[in-house]
DRENDO-1510 file (C-alpha; in Angstrom, 1 decimal, always signed):
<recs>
REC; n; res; u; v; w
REC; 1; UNK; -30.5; +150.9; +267.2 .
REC; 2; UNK; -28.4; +153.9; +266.0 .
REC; 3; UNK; -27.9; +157.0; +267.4 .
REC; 4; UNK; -27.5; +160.4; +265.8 .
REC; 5; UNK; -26.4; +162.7; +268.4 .
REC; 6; UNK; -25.0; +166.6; +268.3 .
REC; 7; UNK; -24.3; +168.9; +270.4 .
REC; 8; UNK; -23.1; +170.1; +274.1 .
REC; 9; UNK; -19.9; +171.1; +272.4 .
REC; 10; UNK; -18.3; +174.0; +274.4 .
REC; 11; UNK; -17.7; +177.1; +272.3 .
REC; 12; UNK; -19.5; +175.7; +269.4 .
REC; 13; UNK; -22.7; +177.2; +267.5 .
REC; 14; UNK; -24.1; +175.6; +264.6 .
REC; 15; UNK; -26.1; +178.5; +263.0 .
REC; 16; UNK; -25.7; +182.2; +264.1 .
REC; 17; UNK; -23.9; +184.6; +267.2 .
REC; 18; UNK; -27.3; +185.8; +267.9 .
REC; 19; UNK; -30.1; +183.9; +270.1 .
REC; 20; UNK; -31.6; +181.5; +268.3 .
REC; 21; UNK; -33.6; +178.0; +269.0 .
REC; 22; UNK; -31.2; +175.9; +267.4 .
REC; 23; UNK; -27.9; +177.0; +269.1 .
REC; 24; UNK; -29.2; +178.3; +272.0 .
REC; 25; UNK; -31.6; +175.6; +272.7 .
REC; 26; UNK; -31.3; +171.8; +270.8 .
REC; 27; UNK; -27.4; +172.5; +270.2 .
REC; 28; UNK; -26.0; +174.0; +273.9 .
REC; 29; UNK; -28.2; +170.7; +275.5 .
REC; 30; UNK; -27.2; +167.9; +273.1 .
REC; 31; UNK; -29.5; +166.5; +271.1 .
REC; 32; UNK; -30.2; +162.3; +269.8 .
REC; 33; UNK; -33.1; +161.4; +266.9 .
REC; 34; UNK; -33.0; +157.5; +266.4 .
REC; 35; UNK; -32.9; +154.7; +264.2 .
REC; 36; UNK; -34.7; +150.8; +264.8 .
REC; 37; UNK; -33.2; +149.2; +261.6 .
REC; 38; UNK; -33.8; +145.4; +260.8 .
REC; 39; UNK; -32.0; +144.1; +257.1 .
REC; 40; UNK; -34.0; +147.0; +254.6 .
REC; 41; UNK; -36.2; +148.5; +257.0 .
REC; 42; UNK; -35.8; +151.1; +259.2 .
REC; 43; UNK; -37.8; +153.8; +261.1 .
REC; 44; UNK; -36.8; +157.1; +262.1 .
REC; 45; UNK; -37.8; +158.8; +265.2 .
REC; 46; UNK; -37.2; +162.7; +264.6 .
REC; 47; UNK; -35.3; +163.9; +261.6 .
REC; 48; UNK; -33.1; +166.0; +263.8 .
REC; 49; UNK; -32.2; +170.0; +263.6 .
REC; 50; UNK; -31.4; +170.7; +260.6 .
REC; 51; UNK; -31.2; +169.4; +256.9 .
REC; 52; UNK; -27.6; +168.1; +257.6 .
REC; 53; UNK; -28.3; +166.1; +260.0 .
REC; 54; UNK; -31.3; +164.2; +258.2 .
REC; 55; UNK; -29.4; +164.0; +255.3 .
REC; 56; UNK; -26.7; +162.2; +257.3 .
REC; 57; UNK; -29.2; +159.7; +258.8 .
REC; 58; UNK; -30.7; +159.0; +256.0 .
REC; 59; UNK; -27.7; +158.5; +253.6 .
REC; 60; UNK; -26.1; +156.4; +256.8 .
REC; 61; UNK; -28.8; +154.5; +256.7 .
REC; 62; UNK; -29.2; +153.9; +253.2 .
REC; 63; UNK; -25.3; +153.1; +253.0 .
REC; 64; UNK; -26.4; +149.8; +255.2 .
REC; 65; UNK; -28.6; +148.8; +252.8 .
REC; 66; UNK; -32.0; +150.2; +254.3 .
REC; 67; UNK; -34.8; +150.5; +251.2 .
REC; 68; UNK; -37.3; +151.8; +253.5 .
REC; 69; UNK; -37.7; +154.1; +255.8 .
REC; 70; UNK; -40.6; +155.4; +258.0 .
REC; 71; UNK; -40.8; +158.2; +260.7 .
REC; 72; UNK; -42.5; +159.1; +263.7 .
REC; 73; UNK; -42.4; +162.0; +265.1 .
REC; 74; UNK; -41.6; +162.3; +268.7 .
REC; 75; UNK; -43.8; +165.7; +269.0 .
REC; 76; UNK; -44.0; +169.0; +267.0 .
REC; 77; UNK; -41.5; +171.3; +268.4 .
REC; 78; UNK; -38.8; +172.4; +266.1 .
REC; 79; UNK; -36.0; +170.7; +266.9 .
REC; 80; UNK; -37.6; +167.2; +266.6 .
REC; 81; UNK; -38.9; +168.2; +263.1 .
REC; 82; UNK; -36.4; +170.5; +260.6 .
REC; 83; UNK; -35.0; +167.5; +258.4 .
REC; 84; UNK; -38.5; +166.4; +257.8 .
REC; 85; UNK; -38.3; +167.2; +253.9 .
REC; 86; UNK; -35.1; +165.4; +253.5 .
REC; 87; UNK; -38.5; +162.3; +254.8 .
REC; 88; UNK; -40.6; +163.9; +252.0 .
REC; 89; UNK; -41.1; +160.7; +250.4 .
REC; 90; UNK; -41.5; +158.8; +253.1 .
REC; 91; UNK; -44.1; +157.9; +255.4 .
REC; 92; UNK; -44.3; +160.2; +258.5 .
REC; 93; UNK; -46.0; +159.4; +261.1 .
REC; 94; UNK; -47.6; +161.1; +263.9 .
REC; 95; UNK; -50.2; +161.5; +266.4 .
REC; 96; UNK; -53.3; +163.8; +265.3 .
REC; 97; UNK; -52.8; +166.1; +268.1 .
REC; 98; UNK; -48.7; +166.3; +266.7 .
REC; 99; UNK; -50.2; +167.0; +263.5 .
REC; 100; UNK; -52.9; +169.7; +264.7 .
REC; 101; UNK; -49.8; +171.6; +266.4 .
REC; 102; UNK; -47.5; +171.4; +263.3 .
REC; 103; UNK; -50.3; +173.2; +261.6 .
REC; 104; UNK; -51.0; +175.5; +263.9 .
REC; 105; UNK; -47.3; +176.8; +264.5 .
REC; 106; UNK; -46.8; +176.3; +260.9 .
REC; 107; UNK; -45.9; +180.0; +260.0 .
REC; 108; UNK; -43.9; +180.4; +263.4 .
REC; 109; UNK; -41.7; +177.5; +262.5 .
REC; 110; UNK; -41.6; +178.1; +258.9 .
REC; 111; UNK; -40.1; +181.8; +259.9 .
REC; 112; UNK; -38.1; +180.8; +263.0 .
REC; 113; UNK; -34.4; +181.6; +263.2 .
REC; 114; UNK; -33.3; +179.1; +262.0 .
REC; 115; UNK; -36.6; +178.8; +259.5 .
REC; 116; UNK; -38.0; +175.5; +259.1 .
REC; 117; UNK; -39.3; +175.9; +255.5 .
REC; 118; UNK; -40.9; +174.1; +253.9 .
REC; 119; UNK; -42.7; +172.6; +256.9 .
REC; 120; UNK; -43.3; +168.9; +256.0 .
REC; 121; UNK; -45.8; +167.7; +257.7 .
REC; 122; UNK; -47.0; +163.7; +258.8 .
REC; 123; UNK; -48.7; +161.5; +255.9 .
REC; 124; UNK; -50.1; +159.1; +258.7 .
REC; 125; UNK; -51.6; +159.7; +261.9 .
REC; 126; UNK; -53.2; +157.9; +265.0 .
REC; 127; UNK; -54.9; +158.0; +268.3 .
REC; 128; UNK; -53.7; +156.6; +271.3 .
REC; 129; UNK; -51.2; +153.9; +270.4 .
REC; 130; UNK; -50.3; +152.4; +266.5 .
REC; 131; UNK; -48.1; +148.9; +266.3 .
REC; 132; UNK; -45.9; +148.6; +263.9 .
REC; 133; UNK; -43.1; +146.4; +262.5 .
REC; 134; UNK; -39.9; +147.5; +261.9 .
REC; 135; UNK; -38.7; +144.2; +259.6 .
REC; 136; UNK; -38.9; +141.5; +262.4 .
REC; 137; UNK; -38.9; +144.2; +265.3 .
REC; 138; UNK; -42.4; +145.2; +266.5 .
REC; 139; UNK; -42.5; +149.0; +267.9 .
REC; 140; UNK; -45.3; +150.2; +269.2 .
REC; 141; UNK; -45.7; +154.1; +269.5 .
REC; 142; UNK; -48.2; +155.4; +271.9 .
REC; 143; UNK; -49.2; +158.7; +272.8 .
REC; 144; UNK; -47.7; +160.8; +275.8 .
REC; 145; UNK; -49.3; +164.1; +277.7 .
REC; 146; UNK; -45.8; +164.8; +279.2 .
REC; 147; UNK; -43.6; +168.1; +278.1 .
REC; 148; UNK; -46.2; +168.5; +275.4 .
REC; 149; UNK; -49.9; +167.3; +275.1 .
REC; 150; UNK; -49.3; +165.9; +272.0 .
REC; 151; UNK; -45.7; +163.8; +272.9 .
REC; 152; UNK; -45.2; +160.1; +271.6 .
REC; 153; UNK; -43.3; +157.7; +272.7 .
REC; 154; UNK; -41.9; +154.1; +270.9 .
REC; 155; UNK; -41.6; +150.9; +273.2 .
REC; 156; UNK; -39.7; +148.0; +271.8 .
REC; 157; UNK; -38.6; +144.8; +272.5 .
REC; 158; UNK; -37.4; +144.0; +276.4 .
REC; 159; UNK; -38.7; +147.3; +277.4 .
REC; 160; UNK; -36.7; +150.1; +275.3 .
REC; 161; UNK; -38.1; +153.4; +275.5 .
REC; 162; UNK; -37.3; +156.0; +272.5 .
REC; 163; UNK; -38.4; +158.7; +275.1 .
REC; 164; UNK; -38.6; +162.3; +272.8 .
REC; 165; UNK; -38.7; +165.3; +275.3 .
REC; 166; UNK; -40.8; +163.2; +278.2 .
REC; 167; UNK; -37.9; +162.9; +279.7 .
REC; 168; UNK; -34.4; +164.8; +279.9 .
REC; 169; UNK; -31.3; +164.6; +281.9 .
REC; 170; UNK; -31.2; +166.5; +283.8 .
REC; 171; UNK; -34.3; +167.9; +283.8 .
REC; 172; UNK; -37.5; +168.4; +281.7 .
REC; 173; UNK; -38.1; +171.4; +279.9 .
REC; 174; UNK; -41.2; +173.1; +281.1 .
REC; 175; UNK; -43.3; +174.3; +277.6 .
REC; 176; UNK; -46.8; +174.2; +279.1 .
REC; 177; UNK; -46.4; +175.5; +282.7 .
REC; 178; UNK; -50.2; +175.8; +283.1 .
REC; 179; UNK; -50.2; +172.0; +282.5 .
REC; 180; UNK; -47.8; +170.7; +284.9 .
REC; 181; UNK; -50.3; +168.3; +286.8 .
REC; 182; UNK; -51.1; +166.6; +283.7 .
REC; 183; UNK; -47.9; +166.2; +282.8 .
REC; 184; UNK; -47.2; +164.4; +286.5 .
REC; 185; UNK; -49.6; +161.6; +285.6 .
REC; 186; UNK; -48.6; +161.2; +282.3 .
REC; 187; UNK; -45.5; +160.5; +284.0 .
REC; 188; UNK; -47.1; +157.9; +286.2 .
REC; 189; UNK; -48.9; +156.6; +283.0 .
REC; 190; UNK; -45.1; +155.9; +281.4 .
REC; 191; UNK; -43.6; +154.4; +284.3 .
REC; 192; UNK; -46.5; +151.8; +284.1 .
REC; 193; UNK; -45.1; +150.7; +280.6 .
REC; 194; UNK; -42.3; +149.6; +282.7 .
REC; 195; UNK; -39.3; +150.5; +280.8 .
REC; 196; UNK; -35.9; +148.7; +281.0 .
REC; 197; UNK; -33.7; +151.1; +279.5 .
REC; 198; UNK; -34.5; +154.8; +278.2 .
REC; 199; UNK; -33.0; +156.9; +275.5 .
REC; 200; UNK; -34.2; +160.3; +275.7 .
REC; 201; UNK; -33.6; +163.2; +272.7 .
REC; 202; UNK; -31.7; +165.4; +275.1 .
REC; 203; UNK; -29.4; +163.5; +277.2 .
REC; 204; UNK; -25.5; +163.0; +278.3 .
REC; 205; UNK; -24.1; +161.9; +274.8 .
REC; 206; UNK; -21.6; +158.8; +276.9 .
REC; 207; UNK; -24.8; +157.4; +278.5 .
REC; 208; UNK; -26.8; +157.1; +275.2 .
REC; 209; UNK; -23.8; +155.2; +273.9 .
REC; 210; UNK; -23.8; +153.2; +276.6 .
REC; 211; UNK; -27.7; +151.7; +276.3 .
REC; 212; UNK; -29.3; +154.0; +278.2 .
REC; 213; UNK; -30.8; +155.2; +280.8 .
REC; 214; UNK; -32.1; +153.7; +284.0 .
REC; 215; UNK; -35.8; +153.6; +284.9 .
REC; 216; UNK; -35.1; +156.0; +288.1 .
REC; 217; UNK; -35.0; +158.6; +285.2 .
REC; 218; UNK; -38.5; +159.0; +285.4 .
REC; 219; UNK; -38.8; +159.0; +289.1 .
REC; 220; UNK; -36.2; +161.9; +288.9 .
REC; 221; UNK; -38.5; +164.0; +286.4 .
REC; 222; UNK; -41.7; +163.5; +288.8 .
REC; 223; UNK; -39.5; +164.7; +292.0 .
REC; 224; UNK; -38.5; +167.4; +289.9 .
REC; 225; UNK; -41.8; +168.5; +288.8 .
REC; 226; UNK; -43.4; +167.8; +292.0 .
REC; 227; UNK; -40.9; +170.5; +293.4 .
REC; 228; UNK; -42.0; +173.0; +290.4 .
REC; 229; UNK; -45.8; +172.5; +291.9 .
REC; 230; UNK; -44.4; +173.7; +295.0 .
REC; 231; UNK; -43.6; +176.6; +294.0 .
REC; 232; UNK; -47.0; +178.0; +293.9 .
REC; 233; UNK; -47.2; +177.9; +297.5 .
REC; 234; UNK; -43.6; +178.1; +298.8 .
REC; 235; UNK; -42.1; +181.1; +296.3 .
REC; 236; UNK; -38.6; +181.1; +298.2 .
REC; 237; UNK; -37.6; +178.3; +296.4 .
REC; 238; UNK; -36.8; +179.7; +293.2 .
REC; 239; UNK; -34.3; +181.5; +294.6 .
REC; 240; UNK; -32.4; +178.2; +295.2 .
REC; 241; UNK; -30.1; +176.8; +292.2 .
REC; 242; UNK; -30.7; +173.7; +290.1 .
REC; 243; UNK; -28.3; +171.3; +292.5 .
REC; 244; UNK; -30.1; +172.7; +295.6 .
REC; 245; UNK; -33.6; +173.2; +293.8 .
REC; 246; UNK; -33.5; +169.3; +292.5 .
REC; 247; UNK; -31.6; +167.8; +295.0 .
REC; 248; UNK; -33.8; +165.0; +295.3 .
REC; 249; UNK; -34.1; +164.2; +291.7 .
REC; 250; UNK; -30.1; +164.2; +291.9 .
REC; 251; UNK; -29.8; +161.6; +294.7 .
REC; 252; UNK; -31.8; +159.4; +292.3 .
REC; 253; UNK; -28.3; +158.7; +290.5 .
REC; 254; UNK; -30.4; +158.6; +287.1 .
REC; 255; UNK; -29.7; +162.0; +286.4 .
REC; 256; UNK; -26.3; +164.9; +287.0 .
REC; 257; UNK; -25.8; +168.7; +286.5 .
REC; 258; UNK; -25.1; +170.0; +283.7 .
REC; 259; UNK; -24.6; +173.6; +283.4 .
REC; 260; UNK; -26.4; +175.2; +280.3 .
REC; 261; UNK; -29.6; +173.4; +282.5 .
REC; 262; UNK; -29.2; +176.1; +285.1 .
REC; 263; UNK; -30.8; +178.8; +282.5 .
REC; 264; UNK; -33.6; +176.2; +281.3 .
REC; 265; UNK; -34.3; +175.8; +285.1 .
REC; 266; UNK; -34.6; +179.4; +285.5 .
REC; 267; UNK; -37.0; +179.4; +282.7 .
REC; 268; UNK; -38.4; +176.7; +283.8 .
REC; 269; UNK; -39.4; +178.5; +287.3 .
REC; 270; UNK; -40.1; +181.9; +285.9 .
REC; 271; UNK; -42.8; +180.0; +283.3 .
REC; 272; UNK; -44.6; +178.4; +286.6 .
REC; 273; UNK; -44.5; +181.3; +289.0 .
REC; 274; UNK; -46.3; +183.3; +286.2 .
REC; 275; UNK; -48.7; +181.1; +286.1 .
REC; 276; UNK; -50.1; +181.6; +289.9 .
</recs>
């Protein structure tokens, strides 16, 4: 397993002064894609923010002698899928909901700042769940309704969990605020896989190097939504910061502040309250 990880470097933008997804977003909260590699095979799970960085995966992973490489595509937002075309030429997978996104928000991703253009999009799709062997390593990705409706997970061998945005430390990212119940039992649906260890895109860069994280991460995500639910009915608690807000989600141990978080949680509770 190899990790490609950037970001949550102080002081340091990648693409432009002004706002923009890739600095503001992906960059200032550190970002992982992955690589299961086994002798010539390998499979890529997101091609990362930019051009560079696929380029970098996949001449690293050539350099060890991989002759084939796959991708799946954790879900459609666009920091999961800029190097895509550097994957032209390979099979890219995805589920059909992932695909029906990438099509949807084609022209806002193509003309995003930072544009993603050309837009490659997935070659293979499935429903549900799709096994697949990675040389002698099976992989099974299966399809997630957390973060995104159309999210997908990769389970491997002794219960490894290539998590995409399901899960964050310390918090999840809140993109479809009017969906936040469904979101909670796909949580309860991914803790049933039973995970040993969990990599996550956006994470703390020393505990992906380390193997992981623990399977408390997901409990901390539910006690963290849960608290966003609350909201609906008890308004006075957005005026409480991130460490007071998720306090609960904290004591879990899986998961610790981190500052640029404080603006996602604000977003995070100004998407929900707009909701009610």
């Amino acid at each position: 397993m190899l990790a490609f990880y950037d970001g949550r470097v102080a002081g340091v933008r990648l693409h432009s002064p002004a706002e923009n997804w890739l600095d503001d977003g992906a960059f200032s909260l550190g970002i992982a894609s992955y690589a299961v590699v086994d002798g010539e095979d390998a499979l890529v799970y997101d091609t990362h923010i930019t051009l560079a960085h696929a380029r970098l995966i996949r001449r690293t992973l050539e350099e060890t002698g991989v002759r084939r490489i796959r991708v799946a595509l954790s879900h459609w937002h666009d920091d999961h899928v800029a190097g895509n075309e550097v994957f032209a030429d390979c099979e890219i997978i995805a589920n059909r909901e992932t695909d029906a996104l990438l099509r949807a928000n084609r022209a806002r991703l193509e003309g995003g700042d930072p544009p993603i253009t050309p837009l490659v999009l997935p070659n293979r799709l499935f429903e549900d769940r799709l096994a697949l062997k990675v040389g002698a390593i099976p992989v099974e990705l299966i399809q997630m309704d957390i973060h995104s409706r159309d999210g997908t997970v990769a389970l491997l061998p002794g219960g490894l969990l290539l998590a995409g945005d399901t899960l964050e430390d310390p918090i999840t990212y809140v993109d479809e605020p009017d969906r936040l119940e469904a979101h909670l039992e796909g949580l309860k649906r991914l803790a049933a896989l039973r995970p040993t260890r969990i990599l996550p895109n956006h994470g703390a860069p020393d505990v992906i190097a380390a193997g992981g994280y623990p399977p408390a991460l997901i409990d901390a995500t539910v006690l963290y939504v849960e608290r966003l639910l609350r909201l609906r009915r008890a308004p006075e608690l957005a005026l409480l910061n991130l460490s007071a807000f998720a306090a609960a989600a904290f004591a879990t141990g899986a998961v610790r502040p981190f500052a640029p978080y404080e603006a996602v949680h604000r977003r995070n509770v100004a998407a929900v309250l707009r909701q009610d």
